[in-house]
FIZA-935513 format. One line per 4 residues: number of its first residue (from 1); for each residue x, y, z of N, C-alpha, C. Coordinates in nm, 2 decimals. Example, Ala and Ser with C-alpha at 12.3 -4.5 7.8 and 13.67 -1.06 7.14 Angstrom:
2
1	1.32:-0.57:0.78:1.23:-0.45:0.78:1.32:-0.33:0.78; 1.28:-0.22:0.71:1.37:-0.11:0.71:1.29:0.00:0.79
# end
This chain:
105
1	-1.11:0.15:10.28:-0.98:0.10:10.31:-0.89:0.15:10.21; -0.78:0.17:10.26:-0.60:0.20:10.16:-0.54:0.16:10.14; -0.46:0.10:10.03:-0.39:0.02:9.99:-0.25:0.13:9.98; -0.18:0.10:10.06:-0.04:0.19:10.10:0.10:0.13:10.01
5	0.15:0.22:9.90:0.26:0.18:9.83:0.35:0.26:9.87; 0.47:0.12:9.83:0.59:0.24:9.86:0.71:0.15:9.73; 0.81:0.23:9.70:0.86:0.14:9.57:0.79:0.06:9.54; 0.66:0.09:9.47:0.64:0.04:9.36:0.53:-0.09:9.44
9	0.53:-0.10:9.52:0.45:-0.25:9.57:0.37:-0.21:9.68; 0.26:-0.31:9.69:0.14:-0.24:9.85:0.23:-0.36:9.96; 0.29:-0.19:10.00:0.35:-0.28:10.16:0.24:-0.28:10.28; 0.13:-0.27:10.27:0.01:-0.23:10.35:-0.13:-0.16:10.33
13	-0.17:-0.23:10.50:-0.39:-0.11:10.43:-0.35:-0.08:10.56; -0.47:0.04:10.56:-0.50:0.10:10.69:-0.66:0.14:10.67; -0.73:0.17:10.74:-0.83:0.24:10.76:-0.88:0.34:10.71; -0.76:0.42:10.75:-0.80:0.54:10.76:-0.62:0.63:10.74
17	-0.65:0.74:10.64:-0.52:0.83:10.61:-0.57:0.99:10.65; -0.43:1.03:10.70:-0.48:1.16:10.77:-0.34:1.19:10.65; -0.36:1.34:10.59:-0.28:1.41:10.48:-0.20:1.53:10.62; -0.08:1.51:10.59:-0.06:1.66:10.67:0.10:1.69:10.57
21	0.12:1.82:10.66:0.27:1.89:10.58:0.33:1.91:10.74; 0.45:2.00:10.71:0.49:2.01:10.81:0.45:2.13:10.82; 0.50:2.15:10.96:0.47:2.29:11.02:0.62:2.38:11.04; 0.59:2.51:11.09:0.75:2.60:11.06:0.79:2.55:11.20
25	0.74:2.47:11.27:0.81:2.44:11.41:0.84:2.25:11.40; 0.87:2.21:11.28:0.92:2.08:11.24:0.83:1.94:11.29; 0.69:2.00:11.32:0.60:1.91:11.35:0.46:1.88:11.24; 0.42:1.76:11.20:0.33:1.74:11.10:0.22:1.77:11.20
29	0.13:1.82:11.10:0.04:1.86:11.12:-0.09:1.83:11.00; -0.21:1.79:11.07:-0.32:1.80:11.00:-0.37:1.86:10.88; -0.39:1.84:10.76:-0.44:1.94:10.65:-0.51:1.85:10.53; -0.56:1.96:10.45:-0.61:1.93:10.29:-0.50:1.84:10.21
33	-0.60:1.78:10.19:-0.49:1.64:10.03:-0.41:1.74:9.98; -0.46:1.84:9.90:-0.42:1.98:9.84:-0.31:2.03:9.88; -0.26:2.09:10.03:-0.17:2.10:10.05:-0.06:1.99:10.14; -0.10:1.86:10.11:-0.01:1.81:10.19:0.10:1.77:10.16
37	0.22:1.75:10.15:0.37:1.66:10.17:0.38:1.55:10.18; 0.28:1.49:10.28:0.28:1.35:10.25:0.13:1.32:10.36; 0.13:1.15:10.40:0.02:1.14:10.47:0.08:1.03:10.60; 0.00:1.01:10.72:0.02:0.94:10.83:-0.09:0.81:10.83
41	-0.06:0.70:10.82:-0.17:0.58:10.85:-0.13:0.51:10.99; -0.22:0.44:11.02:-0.20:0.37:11.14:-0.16:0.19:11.09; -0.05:0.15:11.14:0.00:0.05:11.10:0.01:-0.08:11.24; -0.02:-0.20:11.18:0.00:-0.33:11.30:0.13:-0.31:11.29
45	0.19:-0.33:11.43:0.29:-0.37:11.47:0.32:-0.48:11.55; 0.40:-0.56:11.57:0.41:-0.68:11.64:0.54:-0.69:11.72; 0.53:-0.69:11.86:0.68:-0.69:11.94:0.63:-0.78:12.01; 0.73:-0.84:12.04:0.78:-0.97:12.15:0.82:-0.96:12.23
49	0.79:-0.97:12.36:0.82:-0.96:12.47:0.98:-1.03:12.49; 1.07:-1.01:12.54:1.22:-1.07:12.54:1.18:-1.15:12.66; 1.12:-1.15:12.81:1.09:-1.23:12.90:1.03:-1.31:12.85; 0.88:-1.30:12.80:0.78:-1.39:12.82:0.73:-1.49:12.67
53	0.81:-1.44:12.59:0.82:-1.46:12.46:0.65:-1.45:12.39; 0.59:-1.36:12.51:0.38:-1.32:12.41:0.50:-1.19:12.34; 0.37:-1.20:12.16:0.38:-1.13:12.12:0.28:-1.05:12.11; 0.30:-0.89:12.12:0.13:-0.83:12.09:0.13:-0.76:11.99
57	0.01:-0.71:11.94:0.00:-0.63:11.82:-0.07:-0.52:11.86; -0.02:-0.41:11.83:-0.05:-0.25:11.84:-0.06:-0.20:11.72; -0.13:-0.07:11.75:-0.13:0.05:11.61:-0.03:0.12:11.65; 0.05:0.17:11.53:0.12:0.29:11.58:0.10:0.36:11.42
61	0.11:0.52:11.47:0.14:0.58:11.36:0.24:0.57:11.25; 0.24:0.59:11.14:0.35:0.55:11.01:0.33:0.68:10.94; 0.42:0.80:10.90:0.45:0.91:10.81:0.53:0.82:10.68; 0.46:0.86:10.57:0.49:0.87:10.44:0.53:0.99:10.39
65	0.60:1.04:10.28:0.61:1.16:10.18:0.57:1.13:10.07; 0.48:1.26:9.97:0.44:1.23:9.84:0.59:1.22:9.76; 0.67:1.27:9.79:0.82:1.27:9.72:0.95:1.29:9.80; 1.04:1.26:9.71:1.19:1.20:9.81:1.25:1.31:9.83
69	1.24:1.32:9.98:1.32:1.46:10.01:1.19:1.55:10.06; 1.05:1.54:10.05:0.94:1.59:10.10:0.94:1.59:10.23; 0.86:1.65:10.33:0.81:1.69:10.49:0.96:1.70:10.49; 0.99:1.63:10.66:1.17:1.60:10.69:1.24:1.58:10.62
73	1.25:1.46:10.48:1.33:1.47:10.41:1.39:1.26:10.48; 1.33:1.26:10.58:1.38:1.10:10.65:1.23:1.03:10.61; 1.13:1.06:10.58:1.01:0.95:10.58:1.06:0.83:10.40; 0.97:0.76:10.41:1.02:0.68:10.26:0.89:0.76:10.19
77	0.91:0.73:10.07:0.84:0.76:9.97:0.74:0.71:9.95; 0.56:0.74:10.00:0.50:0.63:9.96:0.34:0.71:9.89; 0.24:0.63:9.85:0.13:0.66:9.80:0.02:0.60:9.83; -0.10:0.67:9.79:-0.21:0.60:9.89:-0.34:0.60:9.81
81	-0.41:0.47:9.80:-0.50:0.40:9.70:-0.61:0.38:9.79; -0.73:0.46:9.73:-0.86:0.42:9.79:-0.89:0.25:9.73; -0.92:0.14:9.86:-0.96:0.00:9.79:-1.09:-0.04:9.84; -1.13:-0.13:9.78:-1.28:-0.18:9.81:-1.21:-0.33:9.97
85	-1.28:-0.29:10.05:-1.25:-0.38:10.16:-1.30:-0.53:10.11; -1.44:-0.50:10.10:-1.50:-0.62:10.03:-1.44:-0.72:9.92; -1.37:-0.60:9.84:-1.33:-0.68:9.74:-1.19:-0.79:9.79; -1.10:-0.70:9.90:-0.97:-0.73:9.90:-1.00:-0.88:10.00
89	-1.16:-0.92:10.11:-1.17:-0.99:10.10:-1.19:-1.12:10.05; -1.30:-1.10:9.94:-1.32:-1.21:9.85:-1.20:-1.26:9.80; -1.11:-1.18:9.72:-0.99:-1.23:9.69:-0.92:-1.31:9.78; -0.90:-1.29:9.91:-0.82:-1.31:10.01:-0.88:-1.51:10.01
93	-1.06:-1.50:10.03:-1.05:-1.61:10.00:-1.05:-1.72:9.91; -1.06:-1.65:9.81:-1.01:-1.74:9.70:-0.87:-1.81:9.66; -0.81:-1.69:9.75:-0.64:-1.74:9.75:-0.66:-1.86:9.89; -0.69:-1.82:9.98:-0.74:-1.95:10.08:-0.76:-2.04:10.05
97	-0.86:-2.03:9.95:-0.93:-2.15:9.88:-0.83:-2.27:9.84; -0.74:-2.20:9.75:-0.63:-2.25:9.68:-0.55:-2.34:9.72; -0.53:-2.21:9.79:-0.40:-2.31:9.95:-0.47:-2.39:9.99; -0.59:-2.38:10.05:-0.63:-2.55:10.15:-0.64:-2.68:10.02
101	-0.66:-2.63:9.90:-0.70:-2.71:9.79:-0.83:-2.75:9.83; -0.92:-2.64:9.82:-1.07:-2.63:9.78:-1.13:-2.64:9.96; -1.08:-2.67:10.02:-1.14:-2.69:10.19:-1.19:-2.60:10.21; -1.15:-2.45:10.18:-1.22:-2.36:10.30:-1.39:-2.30:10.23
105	-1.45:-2.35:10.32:-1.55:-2.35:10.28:-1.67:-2.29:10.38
# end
């Protein structure tokens, strides 16, 4: 799992990071950490139906840049942290823990 920063804070995880740059025809493309610009994760999104008021959650792709003004020059600036899944659980419930005041068990 990835722990996805951007100013300075994890605005997100994903799965899985694909590294790409651009290409001379203004489309990212696939490549080595080595040469890339920046990287693409797959991110939850949540939209609301305006009729029905269900909300659903999808993946969509998300482009980052290693730096400001990198690939396009429009992505934000972000960086990308190999994390222990496992670990980000345990924590997760210990903060649970907290909150129910000792219930979740």
């Amino acid at each position: 799992m990835y722990a996805i920063k951007s100013g300075g804070k994890v605005v997100g995880y994903s799965d899985t990071v694909v590294y790409v740059r651009l290409h001379e025809n203004g489309c990212y493309v696939p490549c080595d950490e080595a040469e890339a610009g920046g990287f693409c994760i797959k991110t939850a999104i949540d939209r609301k139906d305006e009729e029905t008021g269900e909300t659903t959650t999808y993946l969509e792709d998300f482009v980052y840049a290693f730096t400001d003004g990198g690939l396009l020059g429009i992505e934000p600036v972000g960086s990308v942290e190999n994390v222990s899944g496992t670990l980000m659980l345990a924590e997760n419930d210990k903060v649970l823990d907290i909150l129910l005041g000792g219930a979740a068990e």
